[in-house]
N, C-alpha and C positions, 0 to 999 in steps of 0.2 A: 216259594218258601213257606212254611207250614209253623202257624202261629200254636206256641206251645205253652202251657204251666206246668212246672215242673215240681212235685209235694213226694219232698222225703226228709231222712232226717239223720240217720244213722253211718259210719263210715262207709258201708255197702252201697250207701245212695248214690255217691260223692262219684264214684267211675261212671255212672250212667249218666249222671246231670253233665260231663266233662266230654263224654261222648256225643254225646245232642249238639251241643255246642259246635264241637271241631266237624262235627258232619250238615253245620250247616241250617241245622233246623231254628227260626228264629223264639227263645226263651223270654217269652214276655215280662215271669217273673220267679221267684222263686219261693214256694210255701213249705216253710218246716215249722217245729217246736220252737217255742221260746228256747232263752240261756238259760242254763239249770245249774247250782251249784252241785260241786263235784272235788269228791276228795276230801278228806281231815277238812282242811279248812276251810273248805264250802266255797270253793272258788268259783263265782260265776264264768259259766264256761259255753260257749257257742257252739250250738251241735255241727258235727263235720262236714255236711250239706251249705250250713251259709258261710262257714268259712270257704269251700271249695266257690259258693257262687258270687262271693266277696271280692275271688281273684278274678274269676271271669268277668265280673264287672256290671253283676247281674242285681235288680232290686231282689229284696226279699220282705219278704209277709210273715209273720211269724204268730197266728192266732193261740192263745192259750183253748179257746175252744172253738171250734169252727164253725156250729152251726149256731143260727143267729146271730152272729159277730158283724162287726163293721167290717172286718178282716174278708167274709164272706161276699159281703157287697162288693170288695173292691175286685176280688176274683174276680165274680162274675161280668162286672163291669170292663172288664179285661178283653172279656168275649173271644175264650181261645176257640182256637179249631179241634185242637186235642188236648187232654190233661191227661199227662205220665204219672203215675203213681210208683214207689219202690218204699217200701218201708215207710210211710207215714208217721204211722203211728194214730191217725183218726180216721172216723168211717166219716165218708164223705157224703152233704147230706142229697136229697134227690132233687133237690132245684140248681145243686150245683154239675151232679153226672148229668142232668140232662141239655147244660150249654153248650158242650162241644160239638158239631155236626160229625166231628169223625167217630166221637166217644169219648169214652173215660179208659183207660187201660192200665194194668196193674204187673209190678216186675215181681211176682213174688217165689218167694226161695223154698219151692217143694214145688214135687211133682203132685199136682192135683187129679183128684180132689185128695189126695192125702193130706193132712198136714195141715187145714185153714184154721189162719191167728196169726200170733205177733211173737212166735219162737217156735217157729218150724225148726229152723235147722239144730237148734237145743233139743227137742223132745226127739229129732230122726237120729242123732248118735244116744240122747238118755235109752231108746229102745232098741240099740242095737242093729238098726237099719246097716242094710250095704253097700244102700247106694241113695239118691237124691237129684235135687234138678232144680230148673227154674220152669216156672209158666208164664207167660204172658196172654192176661185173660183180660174179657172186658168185665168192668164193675158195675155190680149194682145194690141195692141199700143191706142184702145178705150178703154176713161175713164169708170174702175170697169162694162166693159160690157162684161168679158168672162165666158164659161161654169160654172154653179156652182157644187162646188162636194159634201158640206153638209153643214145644217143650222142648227143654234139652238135660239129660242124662249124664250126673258122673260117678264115679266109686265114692264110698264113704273110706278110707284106709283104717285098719288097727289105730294108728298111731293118731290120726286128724279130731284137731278140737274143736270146738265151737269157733274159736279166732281163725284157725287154718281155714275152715270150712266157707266163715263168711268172705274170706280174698279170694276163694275159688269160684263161689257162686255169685263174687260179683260183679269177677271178670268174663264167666258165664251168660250173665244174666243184660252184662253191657252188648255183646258181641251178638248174645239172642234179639235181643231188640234191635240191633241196629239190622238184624238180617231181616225183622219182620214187620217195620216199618215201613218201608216201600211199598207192600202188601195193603198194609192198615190205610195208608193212605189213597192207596188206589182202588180201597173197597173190593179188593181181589182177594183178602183174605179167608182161609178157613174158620168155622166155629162148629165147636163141639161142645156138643151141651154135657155137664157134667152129672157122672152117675151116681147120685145120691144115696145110692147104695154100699157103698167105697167109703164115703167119708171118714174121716178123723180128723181129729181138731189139736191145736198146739196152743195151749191157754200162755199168759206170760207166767213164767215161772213163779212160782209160789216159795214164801220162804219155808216151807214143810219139803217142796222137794230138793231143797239145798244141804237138807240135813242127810246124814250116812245113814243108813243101817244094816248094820256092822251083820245082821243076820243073812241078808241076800247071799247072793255069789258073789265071788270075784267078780268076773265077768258085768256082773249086771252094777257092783259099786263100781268098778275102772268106767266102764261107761258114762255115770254118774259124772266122774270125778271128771275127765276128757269136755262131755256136754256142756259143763257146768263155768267150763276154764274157755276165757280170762273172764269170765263174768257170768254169773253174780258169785262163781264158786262155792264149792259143796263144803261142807263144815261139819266139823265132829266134835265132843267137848271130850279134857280129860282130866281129871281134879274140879270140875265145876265149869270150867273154864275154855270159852272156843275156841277152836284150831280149826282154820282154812286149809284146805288138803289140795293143791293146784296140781301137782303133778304125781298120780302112781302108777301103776303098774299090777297085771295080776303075775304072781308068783307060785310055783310051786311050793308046799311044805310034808313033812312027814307027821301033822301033828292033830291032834282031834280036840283043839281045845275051844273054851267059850267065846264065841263072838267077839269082836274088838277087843280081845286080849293081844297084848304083847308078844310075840313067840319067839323073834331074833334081829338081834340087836348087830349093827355091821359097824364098818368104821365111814361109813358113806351111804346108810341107809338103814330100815327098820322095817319090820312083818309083820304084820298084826292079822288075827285070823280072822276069818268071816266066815259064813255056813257053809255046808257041804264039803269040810275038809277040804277048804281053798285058803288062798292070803291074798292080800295085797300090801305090796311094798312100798312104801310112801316116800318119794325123792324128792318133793319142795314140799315147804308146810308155813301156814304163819299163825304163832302162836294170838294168842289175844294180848293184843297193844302192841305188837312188834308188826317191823316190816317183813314182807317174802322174803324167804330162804333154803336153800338149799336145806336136804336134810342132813350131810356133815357137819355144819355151819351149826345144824339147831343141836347136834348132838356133842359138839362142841361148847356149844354155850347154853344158852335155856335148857335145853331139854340133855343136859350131863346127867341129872338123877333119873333120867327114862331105865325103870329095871324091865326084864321079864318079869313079865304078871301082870304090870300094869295096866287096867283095862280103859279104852275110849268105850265111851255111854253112846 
């Protein structure tokens, strides 16, 4: 039985650490983030990782920084065989990758070297990618730059958002590992060094690229608006004032008018133009201070004085 630490943090994490487990592998402990308030009322809230390893029954570590921590001692004191990595959220420091005799190894959600950081699959639909993957590579103190051991490939869809996306690759990225763990621990596995020529990087998103701009395409704001959904969501303002844009759509129009102008108004939806004589049709929006809505809902209530002409900035 092959002694493990398992560091993640994110709902993504939560099927892999539940995998380890039912197959067997003994989880010494379990290292995520602290509780982070969350929501209007700053509710201390436990990331999805120690709640899933709460149930299994598992200790958890929870460093607010990792290196130099007590937190760190007790890892290492732990003395696993292997550390699983998926979603951290910290780079792990070099006295800690170099305790496991099998390695350090990392579940992350792009096909590498594409994509290294901490919002791969946000920036592969913000750029219109058509497809994605999981790698499982070994770590080391360069950001998601070490040997890869195996990949697995799937479609990006029209329709797939950042939320759809992470349930895919992270039942991907369970099913990848547990196929290449056998391997890793038998030292039978492939490495591939990565082509550093290839690179691209997926920084955490910035609040600059949550905002629209109403001048792009369709095509490149729908994208935006998809990548962006359920979190951190893209945002437009209109009267001074922000509107979160969760769900639209590109649309056909006949019209050549200015940028986030207003151009047609439905009884269940609204156009606003964007460049290249394109639109996108906005179907949930939330105004500033209100909850998600559908956009009948907000043309029904808030947004009843929405005319043609009206421009979002």
């Amino acid at each position: 039985m092959t002694n493990i630490v398992f560091m993640g943090t994110p709902a993504f994490s939560a099927p892999i650490l539940r995998m380890l487990v039912e197959e067997g592998y003994n989880v010494l402990a379990v290292v995520t983030q602290p509780d982070r308030p969350v929501g209007r009322k700053k509710v201390l809230t436990a990331p999805p990782v120690k709640e899933e390893a709460l149930k299994l029954g598992l200790p958890v570590i929870q460093p607010t920084k990792l290196k130099g921590s007590e937190e760190l001692k007790e890892i290492i004191a732990l003395n696993p065989e292997l550390i699983v990595t998926a979603a951290f959220g910290q780079l792990l420091p070099k006295e800690l990758l170099d305790v496991p005799a099998l390695g350090s190894i990392n579940v992350h959600a792009s096909l590498l070297p594409a994509y290294r950081g901490g919002a791969p699959i946000h920036q592969a639909i913000m750029d219109g990618q058509d497809k994605t993957g999981v790698t499982i590579m070994y770590m080391e103190e360069k950001l998601d730059a070490g040997d890869i051991i195996s990949q697995s490939e799937i479609p990006i869809g029209h329709s797939d958002d950042t939320g759809i996306l992470f349930d895919k690759l992270s039942a991907v990225g369970s099913d990848l590992l547990k196929e290449t763990l056998p391997s890793i621990i038998s030292k039978t596995n492939k490495r591939v060094i990565q082509d550093e020529s290839q690179v691209t990087f997926a920084k955490n998103i910035s609040r600059e690229q949550e905002r629209i701009d109403w001048n792009k395409s369709a095509l490149a704001i729908h994208n935006q608006i998809r990548g962006l959904h359920p979190w951190p969501v893209a945002y437009t303002t209109l009267d001074e004032q922000s509107v979160k844009v969760w769900k639209a759509d590109t649309i056909q129009v006949n019209t050549k008018e200015q940028p986030g102008k207003v151009v047609q108004i439905e009884s269940d939806y609204f156009v606003v133009q964007t460049g290249f004589e394109e639109a996108i049709r906005i179907n949930e929006l939330q105004p500033a201070g209100k909850k998600k809505m559908s956009a009948v809902d907000y043309l029904r209530g808030v947004g009843s004085k929405l005319r043609i002409g009206d421009t979002f900035e």
